[in-house]
N, C-alpha and C positions, 0 to 999 in steps of 0.2 A: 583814444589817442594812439594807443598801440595798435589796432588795424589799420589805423590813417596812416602809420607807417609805414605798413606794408602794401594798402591797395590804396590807389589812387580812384577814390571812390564817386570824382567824376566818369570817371570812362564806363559807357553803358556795358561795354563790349566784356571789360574783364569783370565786372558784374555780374553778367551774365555767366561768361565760362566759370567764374568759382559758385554759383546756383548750382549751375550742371554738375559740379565738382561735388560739392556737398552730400549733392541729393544722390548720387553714384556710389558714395559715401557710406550712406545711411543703408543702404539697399545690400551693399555687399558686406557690410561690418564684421557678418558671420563668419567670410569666409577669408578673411583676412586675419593672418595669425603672426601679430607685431608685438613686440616687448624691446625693453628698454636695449638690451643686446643685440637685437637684430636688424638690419637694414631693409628697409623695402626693395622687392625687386625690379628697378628699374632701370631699363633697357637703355632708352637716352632719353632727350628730352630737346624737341624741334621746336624753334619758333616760325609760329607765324604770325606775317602784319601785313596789313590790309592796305601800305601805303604803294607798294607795289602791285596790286592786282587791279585787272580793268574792270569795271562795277558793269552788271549785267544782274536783271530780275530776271526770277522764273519766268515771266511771260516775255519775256527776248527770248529767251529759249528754246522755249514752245513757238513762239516764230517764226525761230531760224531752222526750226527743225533739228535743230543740236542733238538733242535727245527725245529717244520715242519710244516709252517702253508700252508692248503691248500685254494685257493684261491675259489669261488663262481663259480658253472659251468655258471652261469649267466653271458654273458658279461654287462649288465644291471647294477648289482647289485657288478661286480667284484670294489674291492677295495674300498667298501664305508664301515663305522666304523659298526662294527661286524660280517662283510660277509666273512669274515675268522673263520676258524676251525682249530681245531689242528690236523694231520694225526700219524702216527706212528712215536711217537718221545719216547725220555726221559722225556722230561717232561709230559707226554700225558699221559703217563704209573703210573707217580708221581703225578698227579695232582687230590688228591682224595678230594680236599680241601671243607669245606661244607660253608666257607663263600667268595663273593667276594673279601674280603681284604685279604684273607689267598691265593687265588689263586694268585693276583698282588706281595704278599711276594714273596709266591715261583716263578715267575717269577724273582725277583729283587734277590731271592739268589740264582739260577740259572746263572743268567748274573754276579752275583760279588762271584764266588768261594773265600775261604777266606786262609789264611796260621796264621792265630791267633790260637795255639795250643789249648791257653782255650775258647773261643768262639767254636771251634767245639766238643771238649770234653764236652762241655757244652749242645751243641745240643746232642753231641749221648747220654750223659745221660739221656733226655726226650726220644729218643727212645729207649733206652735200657728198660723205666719204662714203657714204653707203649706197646710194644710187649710180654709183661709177662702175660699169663693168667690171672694170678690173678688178675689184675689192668684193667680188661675188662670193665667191671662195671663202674668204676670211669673214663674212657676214654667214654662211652656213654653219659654218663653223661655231659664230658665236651662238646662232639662234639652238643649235643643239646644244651649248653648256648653257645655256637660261633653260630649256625645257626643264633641265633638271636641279636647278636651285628653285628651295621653294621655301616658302618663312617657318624660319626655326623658332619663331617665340614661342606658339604654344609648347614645341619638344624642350626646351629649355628648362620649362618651367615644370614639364613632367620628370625631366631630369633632376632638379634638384630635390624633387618630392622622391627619388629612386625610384619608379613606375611609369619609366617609358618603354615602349614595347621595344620588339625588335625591328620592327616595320619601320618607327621613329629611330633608333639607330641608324639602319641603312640608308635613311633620307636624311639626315643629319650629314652622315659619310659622304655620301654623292654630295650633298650640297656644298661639303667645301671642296670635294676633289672637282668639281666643275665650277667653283670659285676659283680656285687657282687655276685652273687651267686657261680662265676666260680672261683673268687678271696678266696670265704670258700673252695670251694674246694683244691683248691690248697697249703690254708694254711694246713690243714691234713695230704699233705703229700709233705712239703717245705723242707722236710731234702732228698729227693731224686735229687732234680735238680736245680739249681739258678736262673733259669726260673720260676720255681713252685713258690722259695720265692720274686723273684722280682713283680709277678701278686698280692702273696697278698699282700705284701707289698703297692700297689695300693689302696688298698680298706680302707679309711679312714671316719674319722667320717663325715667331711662336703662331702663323697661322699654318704652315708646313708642318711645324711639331705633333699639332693638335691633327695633322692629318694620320699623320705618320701614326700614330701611339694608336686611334681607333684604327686604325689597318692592323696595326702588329697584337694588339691585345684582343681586340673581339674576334673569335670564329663565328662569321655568320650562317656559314654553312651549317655547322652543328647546332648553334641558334637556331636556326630555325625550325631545324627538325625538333628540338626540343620546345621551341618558344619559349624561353627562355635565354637569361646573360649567361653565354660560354667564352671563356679566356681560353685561348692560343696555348700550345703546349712551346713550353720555352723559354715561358714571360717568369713565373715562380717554380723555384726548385722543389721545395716542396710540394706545393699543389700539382706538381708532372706526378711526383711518390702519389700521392694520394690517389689519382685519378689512373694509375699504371694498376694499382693495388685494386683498385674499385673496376679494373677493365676486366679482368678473371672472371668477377661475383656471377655474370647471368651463367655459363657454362656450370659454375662449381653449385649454382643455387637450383640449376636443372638437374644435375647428378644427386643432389642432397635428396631433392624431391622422389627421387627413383629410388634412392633407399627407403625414406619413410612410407610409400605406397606398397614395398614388400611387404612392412613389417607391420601393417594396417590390417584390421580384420578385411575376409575376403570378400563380405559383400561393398567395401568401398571402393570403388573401380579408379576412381579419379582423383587428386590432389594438388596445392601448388604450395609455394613459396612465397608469401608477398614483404615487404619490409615496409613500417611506420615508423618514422621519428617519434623517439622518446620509449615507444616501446620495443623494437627490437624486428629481429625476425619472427612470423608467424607461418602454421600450415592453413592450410585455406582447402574449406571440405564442403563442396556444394553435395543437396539434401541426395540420400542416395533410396528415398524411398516418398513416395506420397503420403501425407499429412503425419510429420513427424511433431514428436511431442516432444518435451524438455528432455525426458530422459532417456529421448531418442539420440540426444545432440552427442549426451556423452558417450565417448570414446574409449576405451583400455589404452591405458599407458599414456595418456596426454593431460594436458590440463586447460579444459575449458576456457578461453577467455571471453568471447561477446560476439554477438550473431548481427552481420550487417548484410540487410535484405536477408534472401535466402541462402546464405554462405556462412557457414561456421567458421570462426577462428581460434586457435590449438597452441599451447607454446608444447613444445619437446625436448628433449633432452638434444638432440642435434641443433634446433633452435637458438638454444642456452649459448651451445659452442661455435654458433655461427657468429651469435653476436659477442661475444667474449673474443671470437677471432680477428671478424672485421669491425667488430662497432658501430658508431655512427658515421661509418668514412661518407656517403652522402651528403650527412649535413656538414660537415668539414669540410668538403669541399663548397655546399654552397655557399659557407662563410667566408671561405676564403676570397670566392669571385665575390663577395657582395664586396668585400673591404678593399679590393682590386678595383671593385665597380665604383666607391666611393671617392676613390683617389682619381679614379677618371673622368668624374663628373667637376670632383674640383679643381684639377688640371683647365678643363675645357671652357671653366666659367671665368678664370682666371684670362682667358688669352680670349673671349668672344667677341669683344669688341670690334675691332677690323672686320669681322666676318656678316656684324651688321648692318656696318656699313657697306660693305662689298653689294651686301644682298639688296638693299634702296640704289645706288648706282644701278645696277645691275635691271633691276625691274624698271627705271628710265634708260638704259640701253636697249632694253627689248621695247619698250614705246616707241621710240624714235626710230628706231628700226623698221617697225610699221609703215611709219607715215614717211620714211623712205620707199617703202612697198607702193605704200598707194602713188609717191609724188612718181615712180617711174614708169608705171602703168598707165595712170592718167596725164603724163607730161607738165607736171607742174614745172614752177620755175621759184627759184628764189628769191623772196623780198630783201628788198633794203629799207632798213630802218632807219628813221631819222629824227630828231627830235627837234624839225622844222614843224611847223604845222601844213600838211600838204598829204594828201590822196591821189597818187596818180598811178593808175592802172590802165595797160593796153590788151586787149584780148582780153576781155575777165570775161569769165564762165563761172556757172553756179555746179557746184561740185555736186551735186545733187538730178541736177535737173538735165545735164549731159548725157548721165547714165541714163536718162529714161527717153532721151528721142533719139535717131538715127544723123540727124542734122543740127546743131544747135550754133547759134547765130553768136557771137562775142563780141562786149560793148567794150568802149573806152569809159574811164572817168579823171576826172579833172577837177579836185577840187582844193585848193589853198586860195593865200592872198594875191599871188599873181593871176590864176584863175578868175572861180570867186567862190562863196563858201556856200551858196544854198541855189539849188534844183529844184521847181517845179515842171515836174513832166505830165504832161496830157497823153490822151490818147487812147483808141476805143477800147472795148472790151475785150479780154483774152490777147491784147497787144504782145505783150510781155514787163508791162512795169512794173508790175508785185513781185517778178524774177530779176529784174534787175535791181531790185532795189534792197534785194535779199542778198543777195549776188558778193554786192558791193558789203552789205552789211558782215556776211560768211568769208571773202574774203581779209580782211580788218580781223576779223575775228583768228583767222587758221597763224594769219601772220605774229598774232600776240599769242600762240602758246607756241610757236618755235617749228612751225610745219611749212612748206612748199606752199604754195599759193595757183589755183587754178586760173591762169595769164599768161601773157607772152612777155611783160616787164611790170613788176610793181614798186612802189616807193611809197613804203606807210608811213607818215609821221604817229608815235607814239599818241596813241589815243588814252583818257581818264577813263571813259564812260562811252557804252553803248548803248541807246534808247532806243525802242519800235514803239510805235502804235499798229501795229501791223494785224494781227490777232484779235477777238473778242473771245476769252472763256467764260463763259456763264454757268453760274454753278446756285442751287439752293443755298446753300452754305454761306455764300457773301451776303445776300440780302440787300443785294445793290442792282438796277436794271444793266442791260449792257451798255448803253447810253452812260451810266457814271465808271463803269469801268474803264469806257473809252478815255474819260477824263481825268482818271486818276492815271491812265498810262500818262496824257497828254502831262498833266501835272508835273508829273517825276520828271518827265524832260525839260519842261521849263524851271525848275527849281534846283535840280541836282546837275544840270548842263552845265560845262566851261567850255572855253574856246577849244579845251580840245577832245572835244565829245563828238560823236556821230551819231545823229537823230534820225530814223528813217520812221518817214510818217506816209501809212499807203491811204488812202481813202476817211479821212478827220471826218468828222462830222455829218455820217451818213445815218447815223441812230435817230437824227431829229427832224424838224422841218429843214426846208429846203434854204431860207434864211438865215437861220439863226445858225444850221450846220457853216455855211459858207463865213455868218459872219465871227463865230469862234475860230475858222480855220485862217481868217486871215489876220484877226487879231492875235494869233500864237504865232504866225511867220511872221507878221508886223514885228512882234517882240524879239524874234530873233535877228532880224535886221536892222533894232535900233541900238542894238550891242557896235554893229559895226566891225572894225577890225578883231573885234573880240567873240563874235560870231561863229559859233560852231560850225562843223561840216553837217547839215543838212540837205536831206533829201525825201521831196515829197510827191508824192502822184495823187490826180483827184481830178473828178468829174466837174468838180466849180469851175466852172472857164472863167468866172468872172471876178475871182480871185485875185488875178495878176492884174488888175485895175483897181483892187482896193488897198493891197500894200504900197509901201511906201518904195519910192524908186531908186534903186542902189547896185553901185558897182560890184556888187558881191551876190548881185541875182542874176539868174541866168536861167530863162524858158526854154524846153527842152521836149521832145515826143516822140514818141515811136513812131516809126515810118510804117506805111501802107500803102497799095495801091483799091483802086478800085474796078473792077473787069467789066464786061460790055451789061450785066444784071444789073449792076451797082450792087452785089455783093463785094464786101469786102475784106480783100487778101491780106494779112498782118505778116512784113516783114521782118518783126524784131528786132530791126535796126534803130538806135539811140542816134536823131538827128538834134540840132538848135532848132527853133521854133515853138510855135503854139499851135493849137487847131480850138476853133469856137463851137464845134460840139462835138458830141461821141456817145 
């Protein structure tokens, strides 16, 4: 009864995420160090729901070419974490991103296309302001304060443990001083985008504070040379005494040494000084002859302490009075920066909040930045969303397939209820239908994650679902011919389709006989035109010419083909052109 309180143990989903939860659980238990006083450390906690996302499987994916990562020619090296590259994809194309949290966004809004009308209106306003000449300037500007924000969880979390280096300091520092800096920027010009005012909206006093205090207390310069945490002379009065008193010692500990080497017998030629916490000052006597023995070590007038490697060490009576004079001023001062350093780690965890957030804003400012990049290079243009049900695209190009010819030919489409909702296109081989029908598929797609649209005008109604049958992957592993994979794509569109889904189906039923292929492909369009007004936007191509004689006849179908000519050979020429029509073979 008591977990029926808490999980609602219908939903497969949160089922699943507390499995995951559990089992993540059991694996790290070790290294999770909780008790009744103390808080876990958690940074925030995002929701996400699935009632906003466009549903798309891996194998749309892999059709649309979305993503393509190629594997390491190294059998060696195949499949170990980074030995993948990305090859000619959409995303490969989009990914102009200059920081790594900005590339992992656009990954993550890639894989979650959205249908929240203001969330992407939202987005194309940041590209609408950043592909504008004019705001060149102010977009250089920003991409150089992203270069240099980069995610502070892990350093956080070595800060609370006290064992971040100094390397994680100075990237902590830059991160907010080009957090604020990008947050002024963006108040300037917060009346173009809600993005713009959400980042400054970020930049508050105690995030200034926290800039300030690591500027004024850490010297990184001497940090570094030390490797080590060095405080700022001026921050504590006494740790200035300490560290004024401890600047003399290397001079006064060379002079010290140039007395005890007088006063040494004459065959030692060499000696030093070193200092150990706890025990004091020592003289340090490397061997002054080959294979010394124990009671070689001993010295007149010192007193033996312990031999590391081949180096003797000596207390002396100047020794004595070194450490009686200075003491442990070393560790006095590292205690003091460490209790300095402790105060600053709790200062900084007190006021991080704003700064995490700044840092997500910020990795989706550098995304969208991108695909400003790409929309002004390639001429895209911006969609209007509507939550009509209606497709209509002029000039569409396939964002992919422009880049790879010198001339690429651009179709229209037209699909809603004053239109009609489903396409069957003919037309010979290497026409261009499997392009077009990606095209249309890629466009829909770029338009739900908040990007430019490769066209001269587009009007997407909000789509639920995007379906292909487009692809066969064949793999050992499934234990399925390709023939049922085809089916089980076919399936998920007929089953998990609404009216406001787009189905693109390239060549159904080529895995089987020449019958049965034709007559499953016309009994799954059949089924989509006995919906009617409720009828998805589909679109299909395929060799069955005799197809469009066995569905049923409705104002919602519309036959359609690539244009061609034929030359004086009867070879023939493919124009890429998307006319009305059929053709009865190919």
């Amino acid at each position: 009864m008591y977990l029926n309180s808490l999980i609602d143990m219908t939903n497969e989903s949160m089922i699943q995420a507390l499995g995951v939860l559990l089992k993540w659980l059991d694996v790290s238990w070790g290294f999770l160090h909780l008790d009744e006083q103390t808080q876990a450390p958690i940074m925030a906690i995002n929701t996400i729901s699935l009632e906003d996302i466009v549903m798309m499987n891996r194998e749309t994916y892999e059709a649309l070419q979305i993503f393509n990562q190629l594997a390491h020619p190294s059998s060696f090296k195949r499949g170990a974490r980074g030995s993948y590259r990305e090859g000619l994809s959409v995303y490969g194309i989009f990914n102009r991103c200059k920081s790594q949290l900005g590339c992992k966004f656009m990954r993550v809004m890639f894989l979650h296309p959205s249908r929240d009308i203001d969330v992407l209106n939202s987005r194309f306003d940041v590209v609408q302001f950043c592909v504008q000449p004019k705001n060149e300037d102010i977009v250089k500007n920003m991409l150089v304060c992203m270069k240099n924000i980069k995610n502070i969880t892990r350093i956080i979390s070595r800060l609370t443990k006290l064992s971040a280096s100094v390397r994680e300091w100075k990237c902590l520092h830059k991160t907010i001083y080009y957090g604020i800096m990008l947050g002024n920027l963006c108040e300037a010009i917060a009346s173009e985008a809600k993005l713009f005012r959400e980042i400054a909206g970020c930049i508050t006093e105690e995030m200034c504070q926290t800039d300030y205090c690591i500027n004024r207390i850490i010297d990184f310069k001497e940090a570094e040379l030390q490797n080590t945490f060095v405080v700022k002379l001026g921050v504590d009065e006494e740790l200035d005494r300490l560290k004024q008193k401890c600047g003399g010692i290397p001079e006064l500990i060379s002079s010290v040494a140039q007395q005890e080497l007088k006063h040494l017998p004459p065959y030692i030629k060499e000696c030093a000084l070193v200092y150990i916490p706890e025990i004091g000052y020592l003289l340090s006597l490397p061997p002054w002859k080959e294979s010394m023995t124990e009671e070689d070590w001993n010295v007149p007038g010192t007193e033996f302490m312990f031999k590391l490697g081949n180096v003797g060490h000596y207390k002396t009576a100047r020794c004595q009075e070194l450490d009686g004079m200075l003491g442990d001023t070393t560790v006095e001062i590292a205690e003091y920066e460490s209790r300095i350093l402790l105060k600053l780690v709790q200062f900084i965890q007190e006021r991080i909040a704003p700064l995490h957030k700044l840092i997500k804003l910020a990795s989706e400012l550098d995304c969208l930045i991108a695909l400003a990049l790409v929309a002004k290079e390639n001429n895209y243009v911006r969609p209007v969303l509507t939550t009509e049900r209606v497709l209509e695209i002029e000039g569409g190009r396939h964002p992919l397939q422009e880049l790879c010819v010198d001339d690429f030919v651009p179709n229209d489409t037209f699909s809603g209820e004053q239109h009609s909702l489903m396409k069957i296109i003919t037309g010979p081989n290497s026409s261009g239908k499997s392009v077009y029908l990606k095209q249309v598929a890629l466009i829909a797609f770029l338009a739900h994650i908040g990007s430019f649209v490769p066209a001269k005008r587009a009007k997407i109604g909000v789509l639920h679902h995007i379906h292909t049958r487009i692809q066969t992957v064949e793999s050992i592993a499934t234990n399925i011919s390709a023939f049922m994979i085809d089916l089980k794509q076919m399936i998920l569109s007929l089953y998990s389709s609404t009216p406001s889904s787009l189905i693109i189906v390239d060549e159904f039923g080529k895995g089987t006989t020449e019958i049965d292929g034709l007559a499953l492909l016309a009994s799954c369009l059949d089924h989509f035109l006995s919906r009617e007004v409720k009828c998805p936007h589909v679109l299909a191509s395929t060799h069955f010419h005799d197809v469009v004689s066995l569905v049923q006849k409705s104002r919602y179908l519309k036959l359609q083909t690539m244009e061609y000519i034929a030359d004086h050979d009867g070879q023939i020429v493919n124009l890429f052109k998307l006319k009305d029509g059929s053709v009865q073979t190919s």
